[in-house]
N, C-alpha and C positions, 0 to 999 in steps of 0.2 A: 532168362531162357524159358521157351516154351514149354509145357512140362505136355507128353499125351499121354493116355491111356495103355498100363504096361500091360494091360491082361490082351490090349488088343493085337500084341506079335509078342513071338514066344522066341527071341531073342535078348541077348543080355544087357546088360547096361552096368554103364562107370557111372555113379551118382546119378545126374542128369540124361549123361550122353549115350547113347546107343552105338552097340561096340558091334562091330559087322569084319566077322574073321571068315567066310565063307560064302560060295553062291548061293548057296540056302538063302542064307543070313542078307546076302547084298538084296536078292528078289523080297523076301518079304520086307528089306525096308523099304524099296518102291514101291512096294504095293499099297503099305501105311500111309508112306506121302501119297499116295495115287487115290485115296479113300478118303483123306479130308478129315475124318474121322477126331475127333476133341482137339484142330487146330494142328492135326500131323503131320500137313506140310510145309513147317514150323521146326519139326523135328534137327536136332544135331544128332551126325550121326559121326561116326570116325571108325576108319580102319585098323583091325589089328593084325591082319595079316594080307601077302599076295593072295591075289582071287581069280581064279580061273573062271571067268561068267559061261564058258563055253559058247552053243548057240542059244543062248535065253536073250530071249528078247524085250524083255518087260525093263519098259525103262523108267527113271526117275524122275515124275514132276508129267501131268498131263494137262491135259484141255481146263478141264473146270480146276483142275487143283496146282496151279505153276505150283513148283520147288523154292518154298521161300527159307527155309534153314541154312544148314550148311555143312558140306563133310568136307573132314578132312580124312584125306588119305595119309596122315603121320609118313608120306616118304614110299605107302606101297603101290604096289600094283596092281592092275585091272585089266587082264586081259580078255577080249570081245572079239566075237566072232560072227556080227549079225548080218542079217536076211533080210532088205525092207519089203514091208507088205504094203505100204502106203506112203506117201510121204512123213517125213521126217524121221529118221534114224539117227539115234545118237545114244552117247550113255545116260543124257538127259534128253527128256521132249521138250521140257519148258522149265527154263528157269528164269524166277520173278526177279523185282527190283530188289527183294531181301535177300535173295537167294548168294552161296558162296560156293567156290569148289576153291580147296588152295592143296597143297606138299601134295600133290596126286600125278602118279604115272599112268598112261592111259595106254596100252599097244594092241594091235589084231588090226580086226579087217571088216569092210560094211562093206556087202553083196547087195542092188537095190538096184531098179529099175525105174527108180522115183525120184523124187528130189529132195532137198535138203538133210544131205549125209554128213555127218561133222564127226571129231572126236570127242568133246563136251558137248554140246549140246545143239539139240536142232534150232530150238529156238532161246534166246535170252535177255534179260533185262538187269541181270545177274553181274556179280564179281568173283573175275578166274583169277588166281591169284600163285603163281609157282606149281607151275603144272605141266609135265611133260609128256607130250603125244608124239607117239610113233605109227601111224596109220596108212593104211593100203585102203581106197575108195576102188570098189571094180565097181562100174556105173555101164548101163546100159542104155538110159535113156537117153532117146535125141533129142538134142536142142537144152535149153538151159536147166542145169541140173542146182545150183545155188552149193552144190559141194563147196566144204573146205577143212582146214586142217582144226579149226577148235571151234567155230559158231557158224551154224547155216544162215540163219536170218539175227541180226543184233537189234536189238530195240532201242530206245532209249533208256541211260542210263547203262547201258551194257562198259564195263571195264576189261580189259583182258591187261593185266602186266607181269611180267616177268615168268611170261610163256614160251617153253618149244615147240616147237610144230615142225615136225618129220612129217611130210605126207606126199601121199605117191597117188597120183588118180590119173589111169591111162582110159581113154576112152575115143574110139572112133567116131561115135555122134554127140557126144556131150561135151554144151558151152555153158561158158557162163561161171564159172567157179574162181574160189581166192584162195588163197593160202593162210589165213588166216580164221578169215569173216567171208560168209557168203555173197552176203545182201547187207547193207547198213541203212538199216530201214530208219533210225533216227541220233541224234547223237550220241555219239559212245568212243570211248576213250582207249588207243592203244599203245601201250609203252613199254622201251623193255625188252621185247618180244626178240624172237630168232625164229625166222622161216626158214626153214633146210627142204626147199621143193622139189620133186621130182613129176610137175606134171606135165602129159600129155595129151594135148586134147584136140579136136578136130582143126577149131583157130583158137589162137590166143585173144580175139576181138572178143569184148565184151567180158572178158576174166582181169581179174589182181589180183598181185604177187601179195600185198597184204588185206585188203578188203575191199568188195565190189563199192563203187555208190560212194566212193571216198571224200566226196565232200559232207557228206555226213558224221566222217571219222574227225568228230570235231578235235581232240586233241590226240595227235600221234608224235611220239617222239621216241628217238633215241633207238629205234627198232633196224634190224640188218635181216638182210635174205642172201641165199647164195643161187637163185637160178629167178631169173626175173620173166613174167609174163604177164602179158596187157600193161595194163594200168599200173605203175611202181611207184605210184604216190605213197609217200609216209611210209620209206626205208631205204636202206643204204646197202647197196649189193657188194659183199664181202667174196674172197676170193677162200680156196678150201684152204690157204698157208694160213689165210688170216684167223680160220679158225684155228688150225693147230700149234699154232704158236701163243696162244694167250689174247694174243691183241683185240678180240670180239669179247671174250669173258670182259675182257679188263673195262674197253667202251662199253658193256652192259650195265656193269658199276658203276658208271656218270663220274659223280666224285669222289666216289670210293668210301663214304659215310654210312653207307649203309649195306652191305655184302650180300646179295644174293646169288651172285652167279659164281659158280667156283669149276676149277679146272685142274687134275693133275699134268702140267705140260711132259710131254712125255709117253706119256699112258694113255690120254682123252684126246679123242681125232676132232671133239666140240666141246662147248662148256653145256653146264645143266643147272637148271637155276635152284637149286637145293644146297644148302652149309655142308654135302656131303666129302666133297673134295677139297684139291686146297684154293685158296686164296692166289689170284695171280696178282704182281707188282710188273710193273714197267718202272724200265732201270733209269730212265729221261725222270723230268720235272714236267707236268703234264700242266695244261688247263684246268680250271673246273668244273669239266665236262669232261675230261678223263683225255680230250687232243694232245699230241704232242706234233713238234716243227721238225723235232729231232730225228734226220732221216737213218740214223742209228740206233735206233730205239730199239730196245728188247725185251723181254716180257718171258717171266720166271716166276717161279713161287717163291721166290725169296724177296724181301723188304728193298725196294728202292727209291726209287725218285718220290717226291710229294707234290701234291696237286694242288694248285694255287688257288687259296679261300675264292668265293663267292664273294663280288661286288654285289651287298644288299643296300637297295636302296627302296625303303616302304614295304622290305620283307620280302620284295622280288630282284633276281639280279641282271646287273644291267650288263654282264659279261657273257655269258652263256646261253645257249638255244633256250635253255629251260626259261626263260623269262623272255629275250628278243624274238626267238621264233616261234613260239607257238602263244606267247601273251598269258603265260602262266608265271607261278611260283616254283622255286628248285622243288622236287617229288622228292616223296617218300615212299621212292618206288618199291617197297615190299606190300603197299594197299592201290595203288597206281592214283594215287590224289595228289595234287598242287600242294605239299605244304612243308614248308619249314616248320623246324622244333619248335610252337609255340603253343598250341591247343593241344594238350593232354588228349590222347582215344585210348580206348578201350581194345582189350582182345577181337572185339568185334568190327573194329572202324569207325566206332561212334564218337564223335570228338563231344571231349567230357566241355559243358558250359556251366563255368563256375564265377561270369561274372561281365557287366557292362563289354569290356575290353574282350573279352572271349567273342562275345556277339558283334563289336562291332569289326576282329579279325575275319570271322568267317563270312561278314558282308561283304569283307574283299575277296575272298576267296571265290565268292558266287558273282562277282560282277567283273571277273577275272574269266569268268564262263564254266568254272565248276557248278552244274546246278544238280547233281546227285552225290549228296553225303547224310550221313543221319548226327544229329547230335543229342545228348540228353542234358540238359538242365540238373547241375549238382546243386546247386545252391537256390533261393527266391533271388530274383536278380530286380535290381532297379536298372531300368534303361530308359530314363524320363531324360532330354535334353537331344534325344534322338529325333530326327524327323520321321526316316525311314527305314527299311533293314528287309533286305532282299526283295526289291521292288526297285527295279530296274529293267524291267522291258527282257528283264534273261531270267526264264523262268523256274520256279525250284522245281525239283522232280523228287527231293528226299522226303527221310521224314523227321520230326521231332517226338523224341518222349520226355514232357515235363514233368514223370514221376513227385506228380502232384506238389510241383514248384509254383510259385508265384513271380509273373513277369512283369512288371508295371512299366508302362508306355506312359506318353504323353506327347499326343498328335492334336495339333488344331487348339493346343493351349487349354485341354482337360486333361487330367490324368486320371488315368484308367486303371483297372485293377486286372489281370488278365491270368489265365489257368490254362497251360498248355496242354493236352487234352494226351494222352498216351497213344502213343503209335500215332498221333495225326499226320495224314499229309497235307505240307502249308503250299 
């Protein structure tokens, strides 16, 4: 972790981490990301309390300095109440390719007569990861405004999974917005997600119900909306029983391996992608992708039916969307990446490489069409008898830290001695 300068904000800190319980506290940690200052937009920051930002406007990650760290909001709140002066409003301006947001609730409202108004952020190259937005856009600008519910413009590299998005944006002259993503300006990945739309806009032409520009949204899966407009590519329009009843929670869980989305039925009129509620079962024998045939199916927080393993065949399977339709690997959607349990990661997402078989997994993963993940080199790795390794015409966008490992190649029948360089991008 990046260590900056503690004389330079006079706010607290957990060991490393910068502890933000206040709007005092949230402005001056934008302001350190926004200063650049001994590598501070680098900084981890984490919530320890709801925060009332009021109307402050000072947001996190600018021009010269994207947001390359990461906060987590541990589960709180952040409620915004801003005024755009220019284009781009959001609780981030710019978050980089390192950058993270995850366990963070976002709610208020963006006043702007400009363009790209979002929940997270106006622009990103960033990984949103369990984050729940409930937002009102009032937009008065004519003509395309690039609004939406979590990213104005997505860069490459941009992730969003196991996101909500609540958002209301009524406007008489403003076109052009998603429910999601504004603009998907280059590859970037959306999974997971729940759009719960409420917009109104002059036409539906030229807007989407999950992101503009959707052939860009290279990998989308497994994602539902309940109110559809323009472009409904990469999601599945769910009915409001379907939310209350369990059956949205439960298909946001795929195959149920890994639990993010939880629902008291009963009590929650939606699910929320947070461990805070309970756990919903459907009473059937499902797929493993979470389908069922069973037009008696019902969906409880109590233990029922089990979902039928994954056909894996070369680590992807040949049963499910997660492998036939989109040409990936089953996710691990709590980081929104292609991957089966076999590369050890870090708290971070960095998939730990400790060895030939490690490196020649993650060449599948990137020639699968994953080309943004970071990994670090635990061990000196021999990988002589290799020709090649991520060099397939689908290009990487991650990075490597060879925390002064040693990688030995042997291309063209020399073998080479090779020192992965920290932080490089390859």
């Amino acid at each position: 972790m990046l260590l900056v300068s503690r004389a330079a904000m006079a706010i607290g800190y957990a060991g490393d981490v910068i502890q933000i319980g206040s709007a005092e506290e949230l402005k001056a940690f934008a302001e350190l990301v926004n200063s650049g200052v001994d590598g501070a937009n680098f900084a981890y920051g984490e919530l320890t309390a709801d925060i009332d930002y009021g109307t402050e406007s000072t947001m996190i990650g600018c021009d010269a300095y994207n947001f390359q760290g990461c906060l987590d909001g541990k589960g709180h709140t952040i409620k915004i109440n801003m005024f755009g002066t220019a284009d781009g409003q959001a609780l981030f301006r710019n978050i980089g390719i390192n950058g993270r947001v995850k366990n963070l609730k976002v709610v208020g409202k963006i006043t702007t007569e400009y363009k790209y108004a979002a929940g997270i952020a106006a622009w990103s190259s960033g990984t949103i990861t369990n984050v729940a937005i409930d937002l009102e856009i009032i937009s008065s600008i004519a003509g395309d405004g690039t609004h939406a519910g979590v990213v104005g413009v997505a860069y490459g590299g941009t992730v969003i999974a196991n996101v909500l998005a609540k958002t209301t944006i009524n406007s008489d002259g403003t076109t052009n917005c998603g429910g999601i993503i504004g603009w998907t300006d280059n590859k970037s990945t959306v999974e997971c997600c729940l759009a719960i739309n409420d917009i109104t806009l002059s036409t539906d032409d030229g807007s989407a119900t999950i992101g503009r520009n959707s052939g860009n949204i290279k990998k989308t899966y497994n994602n539902f909306y309940t109110k559809a407009y323009g472009d409904a590519t990469g999601g599945t329009l769910v009915s409001e029983e379907d939310l209350k009843s369990g059956k949205v929670c439960f298909l946001l869980n795929h195959d149920q391996s890994d639990i993010q989305w939880t629902q008291t039925i009963g009590t929650d009129d939606y699910p929320v992608p947070f461990k805070t509620q309970q756990q919903v079962y459907c009473s059937a024998a499902t797929a493993c992708d979470g389908t069922t045939t069973d037009e008696g199916a019902t969906y409880s927080n109590t233990a029922g039916g089990t979902p039928t393993a994954h056909t894996l065949v070369g680590g992807g399977c040949t049963t499910c969307q997660a492998s036939n339709g989109s040409g990936g690997l089953p996710r691990d959607v709590a980081q929104g990446y292609m991957v089966p349990a076999f590369v050890e990661r870090d708290q971070n997402g960095f998939f730990l490489v400790k060895n030939a078989d490690d490196m020649v997994w993650l060449g599948d993963i990137h020639t699968l069409g994953n080309e943004y993940f970071g990994m670090k080199l635990m061990n000196d790795v021999d990988f002589t008898g290799h020709d090649e390794w991520l060099n397939n015409n689908n290009w990487y966008g991650g990075y490597v830290d060879g925390q002064n490992h040693t990688l030995t190649i042997a291309i063209g029948g020399a073998t080479t001695t090779s020192i992965i360089d920290r932080k490089s991008v390859v």
